[in-house]
MMTF fields as JSON, N, C-alpha, C and O atoms, coordinates in Angstrom:
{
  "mmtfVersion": "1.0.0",
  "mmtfProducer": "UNKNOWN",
  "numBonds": 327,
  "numAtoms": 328,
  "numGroups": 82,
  "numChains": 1,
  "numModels": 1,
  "chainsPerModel": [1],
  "groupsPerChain": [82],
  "chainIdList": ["A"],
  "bondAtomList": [4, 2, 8, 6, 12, 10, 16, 14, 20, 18, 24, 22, 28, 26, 32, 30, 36, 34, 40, 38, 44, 42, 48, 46, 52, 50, 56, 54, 60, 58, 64, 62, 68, 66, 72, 70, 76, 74, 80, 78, 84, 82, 88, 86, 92, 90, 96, 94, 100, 98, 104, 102, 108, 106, 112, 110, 116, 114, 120, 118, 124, 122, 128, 126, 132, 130, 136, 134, 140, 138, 144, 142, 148, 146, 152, 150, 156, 154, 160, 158, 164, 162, 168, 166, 172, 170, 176, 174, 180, 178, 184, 182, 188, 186, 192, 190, 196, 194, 200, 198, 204, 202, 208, 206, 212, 210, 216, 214, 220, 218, 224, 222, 228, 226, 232, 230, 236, 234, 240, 238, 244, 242, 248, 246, 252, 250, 256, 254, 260, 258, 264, 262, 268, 266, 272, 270, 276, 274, 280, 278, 284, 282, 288, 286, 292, 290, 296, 294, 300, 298, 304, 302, 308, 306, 312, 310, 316, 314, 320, 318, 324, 322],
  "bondOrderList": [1, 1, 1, 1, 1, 1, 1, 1, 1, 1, 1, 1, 1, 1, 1, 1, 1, 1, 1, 1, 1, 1, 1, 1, 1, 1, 1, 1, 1, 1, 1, 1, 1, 1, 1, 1, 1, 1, 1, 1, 1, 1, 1, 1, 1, 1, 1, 1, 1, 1, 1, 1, 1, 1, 1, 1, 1, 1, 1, 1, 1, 1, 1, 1, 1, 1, 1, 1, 1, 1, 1, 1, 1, 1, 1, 1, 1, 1, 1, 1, 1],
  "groupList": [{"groupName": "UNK", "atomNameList": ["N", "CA", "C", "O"], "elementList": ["N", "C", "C", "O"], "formalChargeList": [0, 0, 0, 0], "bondAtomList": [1, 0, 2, 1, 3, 2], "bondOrderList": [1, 1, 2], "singleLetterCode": "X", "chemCompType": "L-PEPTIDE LINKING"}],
  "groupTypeList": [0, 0, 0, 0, 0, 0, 0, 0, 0, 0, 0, 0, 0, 0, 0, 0, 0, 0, 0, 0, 0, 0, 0, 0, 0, 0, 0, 0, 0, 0, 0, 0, 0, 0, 0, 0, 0, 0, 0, 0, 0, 0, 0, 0, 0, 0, 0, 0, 0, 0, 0, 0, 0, 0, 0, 0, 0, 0, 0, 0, 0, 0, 0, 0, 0, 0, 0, 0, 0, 0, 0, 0, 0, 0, 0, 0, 0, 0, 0, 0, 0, 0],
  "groupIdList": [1, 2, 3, 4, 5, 6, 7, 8, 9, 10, 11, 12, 13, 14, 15, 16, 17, 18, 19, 20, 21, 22, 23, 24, 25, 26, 27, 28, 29, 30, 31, 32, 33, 34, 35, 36, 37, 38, 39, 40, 41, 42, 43, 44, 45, 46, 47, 48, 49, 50, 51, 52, 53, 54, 55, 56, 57, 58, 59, 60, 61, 62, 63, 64, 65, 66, 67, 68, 69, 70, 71, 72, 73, 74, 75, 76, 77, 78, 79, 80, 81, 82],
  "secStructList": [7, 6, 6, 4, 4, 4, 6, 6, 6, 6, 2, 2, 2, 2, 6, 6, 6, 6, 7, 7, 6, 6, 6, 7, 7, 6, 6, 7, 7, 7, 6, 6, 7, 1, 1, 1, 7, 2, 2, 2, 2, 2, 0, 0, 0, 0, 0, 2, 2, 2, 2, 2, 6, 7, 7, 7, 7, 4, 4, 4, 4, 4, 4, 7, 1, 1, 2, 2, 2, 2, 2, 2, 2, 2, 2, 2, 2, 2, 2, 2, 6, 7],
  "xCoordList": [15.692, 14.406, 13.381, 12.65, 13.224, 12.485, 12.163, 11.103, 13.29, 13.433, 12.962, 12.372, 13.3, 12.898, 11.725, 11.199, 10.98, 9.963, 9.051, 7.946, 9.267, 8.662, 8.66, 7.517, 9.392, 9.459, 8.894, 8.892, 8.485, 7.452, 6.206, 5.368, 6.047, 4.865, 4.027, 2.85, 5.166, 5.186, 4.477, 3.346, 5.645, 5.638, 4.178, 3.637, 3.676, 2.093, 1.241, 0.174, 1.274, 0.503, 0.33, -0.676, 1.778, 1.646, 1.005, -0.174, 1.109, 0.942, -0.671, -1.256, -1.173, -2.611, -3.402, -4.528, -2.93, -4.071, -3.072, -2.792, -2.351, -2.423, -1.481, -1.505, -0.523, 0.266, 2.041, 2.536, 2.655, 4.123, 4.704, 4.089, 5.834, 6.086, 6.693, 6.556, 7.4, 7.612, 6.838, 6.897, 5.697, 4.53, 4.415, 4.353, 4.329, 4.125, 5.131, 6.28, 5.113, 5.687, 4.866, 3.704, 5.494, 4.571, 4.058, 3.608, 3.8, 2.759, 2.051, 1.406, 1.891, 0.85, -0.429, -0.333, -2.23, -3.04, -2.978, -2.025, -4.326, -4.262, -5.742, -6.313, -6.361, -7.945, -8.543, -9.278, -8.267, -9.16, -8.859, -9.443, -7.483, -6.711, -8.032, -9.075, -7.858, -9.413, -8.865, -9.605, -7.12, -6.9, -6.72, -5.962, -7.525, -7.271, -8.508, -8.972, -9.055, -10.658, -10.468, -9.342, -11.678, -12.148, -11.1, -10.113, -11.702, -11.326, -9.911, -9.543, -9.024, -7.564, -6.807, -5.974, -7.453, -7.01, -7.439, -6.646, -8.279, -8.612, -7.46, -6.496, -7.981, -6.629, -5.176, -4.448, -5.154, -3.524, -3.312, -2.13, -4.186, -4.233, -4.249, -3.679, -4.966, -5.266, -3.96, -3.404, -3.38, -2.106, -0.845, 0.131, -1.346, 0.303, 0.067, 1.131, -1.009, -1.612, -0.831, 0.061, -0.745, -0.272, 1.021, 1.642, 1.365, 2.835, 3.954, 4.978, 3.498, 4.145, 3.713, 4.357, 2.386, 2.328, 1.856, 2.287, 1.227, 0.462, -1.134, -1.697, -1.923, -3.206, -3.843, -3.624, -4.61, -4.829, -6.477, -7.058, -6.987, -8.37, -9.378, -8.797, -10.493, -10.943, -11.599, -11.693, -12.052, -11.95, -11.27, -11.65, -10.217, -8.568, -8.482, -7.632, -9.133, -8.953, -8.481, -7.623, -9.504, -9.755, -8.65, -8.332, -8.137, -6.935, -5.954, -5.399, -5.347, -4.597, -4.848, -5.169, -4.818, -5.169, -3.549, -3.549, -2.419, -1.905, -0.839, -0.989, 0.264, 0.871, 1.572, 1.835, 2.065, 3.166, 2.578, 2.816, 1.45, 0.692, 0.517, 1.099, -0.25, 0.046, 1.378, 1.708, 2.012, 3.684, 4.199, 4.922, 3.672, 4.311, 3.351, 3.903, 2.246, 1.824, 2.26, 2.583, 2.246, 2.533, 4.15, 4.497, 4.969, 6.483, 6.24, 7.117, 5.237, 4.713, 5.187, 6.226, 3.759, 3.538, 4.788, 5.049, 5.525, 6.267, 7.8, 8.653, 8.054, 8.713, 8.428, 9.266, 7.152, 6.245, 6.331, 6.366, 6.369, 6.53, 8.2, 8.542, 8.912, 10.02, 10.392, 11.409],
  "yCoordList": [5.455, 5.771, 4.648, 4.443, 3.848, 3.34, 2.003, 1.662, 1.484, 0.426, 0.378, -0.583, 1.706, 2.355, 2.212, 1.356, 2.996, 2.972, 2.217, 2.723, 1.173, 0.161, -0.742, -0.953, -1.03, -1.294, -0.486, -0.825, 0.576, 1.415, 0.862, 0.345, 0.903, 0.257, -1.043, -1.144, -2.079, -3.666, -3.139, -2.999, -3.004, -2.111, -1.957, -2.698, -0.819, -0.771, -1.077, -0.615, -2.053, -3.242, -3.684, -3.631, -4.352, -5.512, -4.974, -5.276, -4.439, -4.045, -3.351, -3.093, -3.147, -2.447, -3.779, -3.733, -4.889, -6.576, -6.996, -8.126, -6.787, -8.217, -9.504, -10.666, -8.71, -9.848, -9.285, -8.161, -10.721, -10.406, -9.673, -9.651, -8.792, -8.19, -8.711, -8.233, -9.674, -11.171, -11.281, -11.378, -11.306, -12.234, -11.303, -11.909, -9.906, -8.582, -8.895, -9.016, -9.052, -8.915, -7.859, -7.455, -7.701, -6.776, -7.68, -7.195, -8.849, -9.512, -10.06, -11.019, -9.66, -9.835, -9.0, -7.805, -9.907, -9.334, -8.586, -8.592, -7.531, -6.787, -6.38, -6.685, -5.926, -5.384, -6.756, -7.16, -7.253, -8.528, -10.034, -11.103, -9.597, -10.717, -11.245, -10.595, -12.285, -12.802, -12.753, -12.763, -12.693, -12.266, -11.105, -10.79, -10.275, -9.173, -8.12, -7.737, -7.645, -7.124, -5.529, -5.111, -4.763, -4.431, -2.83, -2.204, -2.688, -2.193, -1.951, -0.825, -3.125, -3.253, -2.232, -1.33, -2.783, -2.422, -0.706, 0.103, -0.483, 1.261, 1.814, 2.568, 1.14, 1.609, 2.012, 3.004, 0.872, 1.01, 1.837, 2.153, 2.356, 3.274, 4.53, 5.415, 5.156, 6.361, 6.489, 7.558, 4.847, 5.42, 5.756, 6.506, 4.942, 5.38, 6.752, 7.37, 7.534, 8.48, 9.261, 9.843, 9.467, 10.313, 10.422, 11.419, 9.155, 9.068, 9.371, 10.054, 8.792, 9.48, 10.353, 10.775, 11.152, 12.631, 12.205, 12.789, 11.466, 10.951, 11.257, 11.346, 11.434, 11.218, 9.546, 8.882, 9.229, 7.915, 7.885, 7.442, 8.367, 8.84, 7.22, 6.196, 7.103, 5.949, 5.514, 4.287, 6.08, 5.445, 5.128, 4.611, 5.134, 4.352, 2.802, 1.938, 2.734, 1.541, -0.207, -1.071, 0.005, -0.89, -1.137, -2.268, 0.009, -0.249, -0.802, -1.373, -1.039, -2.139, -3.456, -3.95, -4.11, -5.578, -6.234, -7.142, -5.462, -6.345, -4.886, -3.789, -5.356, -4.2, -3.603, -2.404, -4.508, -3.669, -2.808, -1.681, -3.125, -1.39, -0.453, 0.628, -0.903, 0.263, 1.021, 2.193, -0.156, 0.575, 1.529, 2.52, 1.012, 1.968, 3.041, 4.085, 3.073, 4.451, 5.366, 6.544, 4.752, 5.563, 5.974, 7.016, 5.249, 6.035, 6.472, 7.308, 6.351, 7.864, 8.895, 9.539, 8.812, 10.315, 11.127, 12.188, 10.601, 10.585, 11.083, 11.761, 10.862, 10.906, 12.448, 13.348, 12.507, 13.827, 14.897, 16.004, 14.966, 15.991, 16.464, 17.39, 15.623, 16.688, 17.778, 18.452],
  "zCoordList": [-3.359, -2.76, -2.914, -1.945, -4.071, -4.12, -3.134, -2.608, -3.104, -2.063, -0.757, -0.263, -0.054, 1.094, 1.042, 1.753, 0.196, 0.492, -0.211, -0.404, -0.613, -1.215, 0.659, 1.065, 1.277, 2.458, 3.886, 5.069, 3.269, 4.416, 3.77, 4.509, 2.78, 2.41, 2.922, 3.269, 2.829, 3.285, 4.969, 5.433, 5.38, 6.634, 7.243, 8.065, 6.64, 7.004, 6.561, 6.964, 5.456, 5.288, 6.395, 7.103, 6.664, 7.974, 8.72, 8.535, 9.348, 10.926, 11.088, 12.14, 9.616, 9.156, 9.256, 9.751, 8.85, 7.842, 8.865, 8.465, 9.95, 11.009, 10.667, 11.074, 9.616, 9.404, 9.271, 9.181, 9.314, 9.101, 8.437, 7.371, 8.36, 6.937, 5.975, 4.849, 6.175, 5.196, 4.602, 3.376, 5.386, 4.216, 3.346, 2.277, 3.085, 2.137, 0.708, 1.132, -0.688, -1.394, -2.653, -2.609, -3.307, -4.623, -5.172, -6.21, -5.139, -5.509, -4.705, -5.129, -3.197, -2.928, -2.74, -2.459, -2.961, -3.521, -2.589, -1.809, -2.46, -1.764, -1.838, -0.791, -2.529, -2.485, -2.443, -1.542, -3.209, -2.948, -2.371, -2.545, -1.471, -0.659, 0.218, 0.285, 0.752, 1.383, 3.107, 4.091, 3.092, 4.414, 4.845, 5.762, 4.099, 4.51, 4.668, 3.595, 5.744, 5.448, 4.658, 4.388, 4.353, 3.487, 4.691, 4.303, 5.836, 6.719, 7.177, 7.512, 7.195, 7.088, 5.989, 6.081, 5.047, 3.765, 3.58, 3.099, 3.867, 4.131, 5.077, 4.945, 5.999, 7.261, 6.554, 6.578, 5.993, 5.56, 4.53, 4.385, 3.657, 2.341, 3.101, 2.463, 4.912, 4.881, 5.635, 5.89, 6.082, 7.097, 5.74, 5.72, 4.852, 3.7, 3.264, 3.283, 2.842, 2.403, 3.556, 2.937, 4.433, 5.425, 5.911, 6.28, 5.855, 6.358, 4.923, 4.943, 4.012, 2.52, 2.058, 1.097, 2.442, 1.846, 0.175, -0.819, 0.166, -1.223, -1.109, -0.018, -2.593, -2.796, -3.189, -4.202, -2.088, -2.805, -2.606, -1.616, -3.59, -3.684, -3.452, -3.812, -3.001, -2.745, -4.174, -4.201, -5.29, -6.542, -7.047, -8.097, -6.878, -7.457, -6.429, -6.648, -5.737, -4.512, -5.251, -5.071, -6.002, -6.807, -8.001, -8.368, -8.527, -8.982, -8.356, -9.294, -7.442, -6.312, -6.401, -5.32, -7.206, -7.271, -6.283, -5.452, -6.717, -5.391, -5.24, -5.779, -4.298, -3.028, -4.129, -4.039, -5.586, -6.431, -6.722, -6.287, -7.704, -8.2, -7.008, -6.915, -6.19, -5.16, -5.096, -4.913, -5.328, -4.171, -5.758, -5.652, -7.205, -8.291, -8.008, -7.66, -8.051, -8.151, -6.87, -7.03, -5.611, -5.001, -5.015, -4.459, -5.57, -5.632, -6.825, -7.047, -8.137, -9.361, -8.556, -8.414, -7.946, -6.812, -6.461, -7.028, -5.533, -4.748, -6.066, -5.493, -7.276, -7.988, -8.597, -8.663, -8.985, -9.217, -8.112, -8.649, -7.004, -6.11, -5.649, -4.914, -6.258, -6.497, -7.51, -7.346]
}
């Protein structure tokens, strides 16, 4: 599972911030990437929030310094709802 969806993740990054999904790794930044706007980056948190059936509350935002933490907490979640 995790792989999968460590790659839906990348996934709508890209296609949210306008870029390749290559370029997406778990280390890249992410809240405070400078290619990436403030807006993108919302986008892509309310489209993962929905399409994985996760809570990703907007005071946690900031916890995301890059796509890995995102991508662990959100497969937490996702580990927790079975």
């Amino acid at each position: 599972m995790p792989k999968n969806v460590s790659q839906q993740i990348y996934r709508v990054i890209a296609q949210e911030c306008g870029v390749k999904a290559k370029a997406i790794t778990g280390k890249t930044l992410f809240m405070s990437n400078p290619n990436f706007s403030y807006f993108e980056v919302v986008a892509a948190l309310y489209t993962l929030q929905h399409k994985l059936h996760v809570y990703l509350p907007e005071s946690d935002y900031g916890k995301y310094e890059t796509v890995g933490a995102l991508t662990r907490n959100i497969i937490s979640q996702l580990k927790r709802q079975k």
